[in-house]
C-alpha positions as CSV (number, residue, x, y, z in Angstrom):
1,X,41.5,32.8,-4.2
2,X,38.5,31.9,-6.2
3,X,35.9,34.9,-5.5
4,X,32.6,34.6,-3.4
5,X,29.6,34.2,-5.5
6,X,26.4,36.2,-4.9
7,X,22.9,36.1,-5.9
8,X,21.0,39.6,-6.2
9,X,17.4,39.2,-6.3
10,X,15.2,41.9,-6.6
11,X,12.2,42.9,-9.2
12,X,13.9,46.7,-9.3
13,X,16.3,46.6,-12.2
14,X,17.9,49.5,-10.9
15,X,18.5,48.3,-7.1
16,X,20.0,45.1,-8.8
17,X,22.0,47.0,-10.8
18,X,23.3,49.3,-8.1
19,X,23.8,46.6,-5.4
20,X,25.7,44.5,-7.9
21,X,28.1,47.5,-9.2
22,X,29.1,47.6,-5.7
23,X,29.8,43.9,-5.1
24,X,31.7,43.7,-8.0
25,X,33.7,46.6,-7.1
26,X,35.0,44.1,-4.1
27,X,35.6,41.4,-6.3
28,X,32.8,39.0,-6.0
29,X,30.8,37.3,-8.7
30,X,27.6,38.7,-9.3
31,X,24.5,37.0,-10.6
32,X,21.3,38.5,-10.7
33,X,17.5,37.7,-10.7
34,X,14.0,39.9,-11.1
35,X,11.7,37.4,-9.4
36,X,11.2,34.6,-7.2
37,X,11.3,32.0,-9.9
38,X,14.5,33.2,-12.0
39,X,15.8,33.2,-8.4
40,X,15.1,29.9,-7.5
41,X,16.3,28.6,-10.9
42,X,19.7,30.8,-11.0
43,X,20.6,29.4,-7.0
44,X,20.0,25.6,-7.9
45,X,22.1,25.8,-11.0
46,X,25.0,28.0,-9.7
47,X,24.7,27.6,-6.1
48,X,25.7,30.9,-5.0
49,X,27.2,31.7,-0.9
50,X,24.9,34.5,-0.6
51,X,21.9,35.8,-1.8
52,X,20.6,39.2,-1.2
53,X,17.0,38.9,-1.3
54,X,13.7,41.4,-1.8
55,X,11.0,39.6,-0.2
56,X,8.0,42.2,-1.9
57,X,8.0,40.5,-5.6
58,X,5.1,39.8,-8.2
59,X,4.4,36.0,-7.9
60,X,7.2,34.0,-5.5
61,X,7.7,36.6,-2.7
62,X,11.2,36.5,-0.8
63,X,9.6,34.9,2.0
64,X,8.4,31.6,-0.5
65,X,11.8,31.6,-2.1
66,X,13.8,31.2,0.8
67,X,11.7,28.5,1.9
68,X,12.0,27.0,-0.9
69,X,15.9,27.0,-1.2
70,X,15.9,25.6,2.4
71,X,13.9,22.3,1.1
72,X,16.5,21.7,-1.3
73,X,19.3,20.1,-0.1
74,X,21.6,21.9,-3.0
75,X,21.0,25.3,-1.4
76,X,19.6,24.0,2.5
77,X,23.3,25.8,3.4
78,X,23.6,29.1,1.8
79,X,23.2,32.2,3.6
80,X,20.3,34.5,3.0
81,X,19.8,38.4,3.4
82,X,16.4,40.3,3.1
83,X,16.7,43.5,1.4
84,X,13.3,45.1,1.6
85,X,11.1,48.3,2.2
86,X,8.8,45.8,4.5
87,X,9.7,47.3,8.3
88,X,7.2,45.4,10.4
89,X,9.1,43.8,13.5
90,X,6.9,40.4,12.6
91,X,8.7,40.3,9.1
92,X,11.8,40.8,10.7
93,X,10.8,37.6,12.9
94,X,9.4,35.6,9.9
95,X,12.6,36.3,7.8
96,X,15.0,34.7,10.4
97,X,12.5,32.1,11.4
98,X,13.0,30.8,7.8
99,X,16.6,30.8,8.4
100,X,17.6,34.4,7.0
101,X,21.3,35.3,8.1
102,X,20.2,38.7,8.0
103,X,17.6,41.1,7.4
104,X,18.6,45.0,6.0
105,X,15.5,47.5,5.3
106,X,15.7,49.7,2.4
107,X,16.6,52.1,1.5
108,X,20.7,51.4,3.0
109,X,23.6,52.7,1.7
110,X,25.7,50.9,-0.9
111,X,28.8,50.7,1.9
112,X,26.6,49.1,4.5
113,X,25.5,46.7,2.6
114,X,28.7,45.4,1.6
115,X,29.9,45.5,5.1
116,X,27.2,43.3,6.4
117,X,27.7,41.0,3.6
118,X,31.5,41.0,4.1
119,X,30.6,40.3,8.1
120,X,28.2,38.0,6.9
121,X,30.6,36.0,4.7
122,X,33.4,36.2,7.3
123,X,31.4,34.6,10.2
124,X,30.6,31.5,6.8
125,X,34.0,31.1,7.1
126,X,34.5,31.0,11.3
127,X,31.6,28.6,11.3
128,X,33.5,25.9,8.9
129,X,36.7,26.4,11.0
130,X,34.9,26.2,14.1
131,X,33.3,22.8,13.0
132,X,36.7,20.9,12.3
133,X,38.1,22.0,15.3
134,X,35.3,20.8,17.8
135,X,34.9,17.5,15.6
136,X,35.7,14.5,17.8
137,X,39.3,13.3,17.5
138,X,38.2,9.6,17.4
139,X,34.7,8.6,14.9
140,X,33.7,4.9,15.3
141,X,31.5,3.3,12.8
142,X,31.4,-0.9,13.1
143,X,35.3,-1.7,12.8
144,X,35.6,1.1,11.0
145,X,37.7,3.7,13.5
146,X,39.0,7.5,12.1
147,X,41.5,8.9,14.2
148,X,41.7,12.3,13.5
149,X,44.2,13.2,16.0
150,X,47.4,10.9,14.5
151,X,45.2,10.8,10.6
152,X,45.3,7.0,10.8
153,X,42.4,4.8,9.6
154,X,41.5,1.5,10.9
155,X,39.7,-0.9,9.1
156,X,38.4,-4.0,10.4
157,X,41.6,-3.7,13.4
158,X,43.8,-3.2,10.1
159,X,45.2,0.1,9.7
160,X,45.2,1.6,6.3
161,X,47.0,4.5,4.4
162,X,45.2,7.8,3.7
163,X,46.7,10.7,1.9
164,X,46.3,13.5,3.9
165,X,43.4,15.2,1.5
166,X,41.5,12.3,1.2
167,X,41.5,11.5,4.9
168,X,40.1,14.9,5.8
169,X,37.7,14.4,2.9
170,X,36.6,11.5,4.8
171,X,36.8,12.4,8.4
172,X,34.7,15.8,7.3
173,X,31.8,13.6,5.7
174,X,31.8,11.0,8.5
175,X,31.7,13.7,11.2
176,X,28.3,15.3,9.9
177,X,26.7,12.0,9.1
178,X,23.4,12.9,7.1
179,X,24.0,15.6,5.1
180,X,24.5,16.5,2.0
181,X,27.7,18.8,0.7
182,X,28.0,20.4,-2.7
183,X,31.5,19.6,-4.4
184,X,31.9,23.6,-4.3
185,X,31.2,23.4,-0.5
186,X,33.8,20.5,0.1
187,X,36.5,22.2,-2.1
188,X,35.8,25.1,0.6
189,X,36.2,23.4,3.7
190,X,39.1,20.6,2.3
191,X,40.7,22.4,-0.1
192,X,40.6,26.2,1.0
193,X,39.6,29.3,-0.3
194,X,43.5,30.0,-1.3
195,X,43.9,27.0,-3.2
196,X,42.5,26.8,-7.1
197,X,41.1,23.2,-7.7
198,X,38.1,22.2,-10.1
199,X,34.8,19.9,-9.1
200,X,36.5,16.7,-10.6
201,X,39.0,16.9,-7.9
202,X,36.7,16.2,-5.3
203,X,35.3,12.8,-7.3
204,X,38.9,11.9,-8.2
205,X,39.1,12.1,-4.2
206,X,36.6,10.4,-3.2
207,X,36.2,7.7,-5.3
208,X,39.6,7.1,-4.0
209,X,38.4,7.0,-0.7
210,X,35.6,4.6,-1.7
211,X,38.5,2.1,-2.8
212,X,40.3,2.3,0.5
213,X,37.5,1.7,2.7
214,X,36.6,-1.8,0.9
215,X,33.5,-3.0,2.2
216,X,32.5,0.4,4.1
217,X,32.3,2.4,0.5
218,X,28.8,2.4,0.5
219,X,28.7,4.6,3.3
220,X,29.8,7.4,1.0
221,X,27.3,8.2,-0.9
222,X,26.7,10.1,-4.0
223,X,23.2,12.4,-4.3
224,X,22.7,13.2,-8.0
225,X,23.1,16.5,-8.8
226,X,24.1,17.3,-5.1
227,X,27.4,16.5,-3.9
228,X,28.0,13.3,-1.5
229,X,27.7,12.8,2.2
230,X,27.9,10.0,4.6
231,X,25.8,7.4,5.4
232,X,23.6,7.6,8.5
């Protein structure tokens, strides 16, 4: 299973280097940041599943930063927790307003923390689960019909062979039409966290899918630097 990746940001060397001693004592991967910018920089480039997040820095404070990362499609997904000595109930509120996941207030013990980050990660995983299960079982787009319940595909009223991966490549894409998945995010939700596989498996996939679906291929969609996601 290829280990969670987690982005510690904080301008206190020594809280980053305490909170990551402990994350990588459960086996995650642990990058690190002292301010808002190196933050912003280091998520873009390695796309982490959680940051950990101090919102009182010099320059970008947490707050900015995680408004930021929600602008950019790249990192609009990943969960975000506030680690800070700020204990105002409005900071609370602005924190999860800007789409926080959590918010922890300093000081906290080292166990804690990587209990709410394991809880945190956990319900990641529910939430992906939940979202294939209550996807409809039949999506329609112009002749183009994806039956998830048999995995057939029908294209103009001919039906046409899918390989099981690549179909729910496809059915996953078309079934959250609009937006954007990193290759990491796909290999999650198609391949599994069990399963080793590299980036290039997912464009081997789906340009595979593009030459199935014929005339409909432009409805998949590559965003540079991104990942891929379905037409709307």
């Amino acid at each position: 299973m290829t280990p969670k990746k987690l982005l510690v940001v904080d301008d206190e060397q020594d809280i980053v280097d305490l909170i990551s001693y402990n994350l990588k004592k459960e086996g995650y991967t642990v990058l690190t940041a002292t301010n808002g910018t190196s933050a912003l920089e280091v998520a873009k480039q390695e796309l982490p599943d959680l940051i950990i997040l101090d919102i009182m820095m010099p320059g970008l404070d947490g707050f900015e930063v995680c408004r930021m990362l929600r602008q950019f499609p790249q990192t609009s997904q990943v969960s975000i927790v506030f680690l800070t000595a700020k204990t105002g109930e409005i900071d609370q509120i602005i924190g999860l307003e800007l789409g926080a996941d959590d918010y922890i207030q300093k000081p906290v013990s080292p166990r804690v923390l990587v209990a709410r980050v394991k809880t945190i990660l956990r319900r990641m995983a529910e939430r992906v689960r939940t979202e294939m299960i209550v996807a409809p079982e039949m999506l329609c787009i112009d002749t183009l019909e994806i039956n998830r319940q048999n995995y057939t595909v029908r294209i103009d009223e001919h039906e046409s062979f899918f390989p099981k991966k690549e179909f729910e490549l496809l059915a996953f894409l078309a079934s959250n039409r609009g937006k954007v998945f990193t290759r990491d995010s796909l290999l999650r939700r198609i391949w599994g966290e069990s399963v080793y596989v590299v980036d290039r498996t997912v464009d081997v996939h789906v340009s595979k899918v593009r030459e199935k679906l014929g005339r409909y291929a432009p409805l998949v969609e590559t965003v540079k630097g991104v990942g891929y996601r379905f037409k709307d």
